[in-house]
N, C-alpha and C positions, 0 to 999 in steps of 0.2 A: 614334827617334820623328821623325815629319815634322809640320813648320810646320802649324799650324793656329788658326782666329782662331773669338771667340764673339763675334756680332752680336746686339745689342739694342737694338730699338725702342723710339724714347723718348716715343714719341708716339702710344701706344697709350694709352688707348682717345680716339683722337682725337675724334672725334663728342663727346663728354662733356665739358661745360662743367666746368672747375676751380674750388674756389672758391677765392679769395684764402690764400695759401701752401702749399696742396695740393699734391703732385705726381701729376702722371700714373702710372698703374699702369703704365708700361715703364718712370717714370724708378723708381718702389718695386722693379723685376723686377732692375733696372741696380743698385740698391744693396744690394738683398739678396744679391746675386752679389760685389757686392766687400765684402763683407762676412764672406760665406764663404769666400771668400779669403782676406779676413784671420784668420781662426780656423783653416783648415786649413793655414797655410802655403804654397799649393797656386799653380804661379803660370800662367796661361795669357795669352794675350793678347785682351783683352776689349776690344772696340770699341764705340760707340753711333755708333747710327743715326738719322737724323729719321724715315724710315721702311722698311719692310721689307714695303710691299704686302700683305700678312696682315689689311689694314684689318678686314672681316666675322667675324674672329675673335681679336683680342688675348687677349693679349699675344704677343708673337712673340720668339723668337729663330732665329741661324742659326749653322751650324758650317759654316766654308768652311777649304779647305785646297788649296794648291800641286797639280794632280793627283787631286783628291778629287771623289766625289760635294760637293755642297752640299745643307746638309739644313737645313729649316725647320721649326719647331716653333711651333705655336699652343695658343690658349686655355691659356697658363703663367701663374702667380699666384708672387707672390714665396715663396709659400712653396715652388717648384720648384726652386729656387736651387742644394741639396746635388743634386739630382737634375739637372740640368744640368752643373754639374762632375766628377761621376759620369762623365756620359757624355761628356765632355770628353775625360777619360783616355783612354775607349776611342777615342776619335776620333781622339787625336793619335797612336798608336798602327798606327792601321789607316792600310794603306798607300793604300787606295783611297775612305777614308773610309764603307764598307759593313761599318757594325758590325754583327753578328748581332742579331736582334734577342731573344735569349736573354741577350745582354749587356745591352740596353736596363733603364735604373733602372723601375720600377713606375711613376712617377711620370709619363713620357714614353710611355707606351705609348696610342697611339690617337689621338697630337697632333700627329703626322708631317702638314704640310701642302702638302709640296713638296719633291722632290729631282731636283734638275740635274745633267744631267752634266757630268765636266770637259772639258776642249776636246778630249785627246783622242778622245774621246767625240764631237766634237760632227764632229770630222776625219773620223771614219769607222774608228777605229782598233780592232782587234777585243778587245773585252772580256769577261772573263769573267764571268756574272752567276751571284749567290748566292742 
């Protein structure tokens, strides 16, 4: 398995006034994620974010990896948590980070809002696409 990281925006739904000791729905996205962690045993390396430019459609996450597509996900609710980890697996897995999207959880399907290529990619280096 190759290196890969899960980004969470903490500062979704930014626009939206908090009221006093609320959290923002990326910081509820962030904890329903370590949370499922803590119940499945499952370890990845989960990072927060202030932001992840996804503003016009929160909640966001991102899966980046060493040599990977980068891939963004929108409009996630904490209840997508098991379904982010899900795809996690597959992610850390795929050598290029182009998980099929037969693999893709239910949950994630139709929230893909962005995916970069890795620098190879960006060199001019010849890829194969799926």
């Amino acid at each position: 398995m190759s290196s890969s990281r899960l980004h969470i925006c903490l500062t979704c739904v930014r626009d939206r006034p908090l009221a006093a000791g609320e959290s923002s729905l990326g910081r509820q996205l962030s904890d329903a994620v370590q949370q499922e962690l803590a119940r499945t045993g499952r370890v990845i390396e989960l990072r927060t974010m202030h932001c992840l430019n996804g503003c016009r459609s929160p909640c966001n996450a991102a899966f980046r990896g060493a040599g990977k597509y980068s891939l963004r996900f929108s409009r996630l609710l904490p209840t997508d948590a098991p379904a982010l980890l899900e795809f996690a697996r597959y992610y850390a897995a795929c050598a290029d980070g182009m998980v099929p999207a037969a693999d893709w959880p239910q949950g994630l399907h139709g929230k893909l809002t962005a995916r970069t290529p890795p620098a190879r990619v960006l060199r001019g280096d010849q890829v194969d696409c799926k």
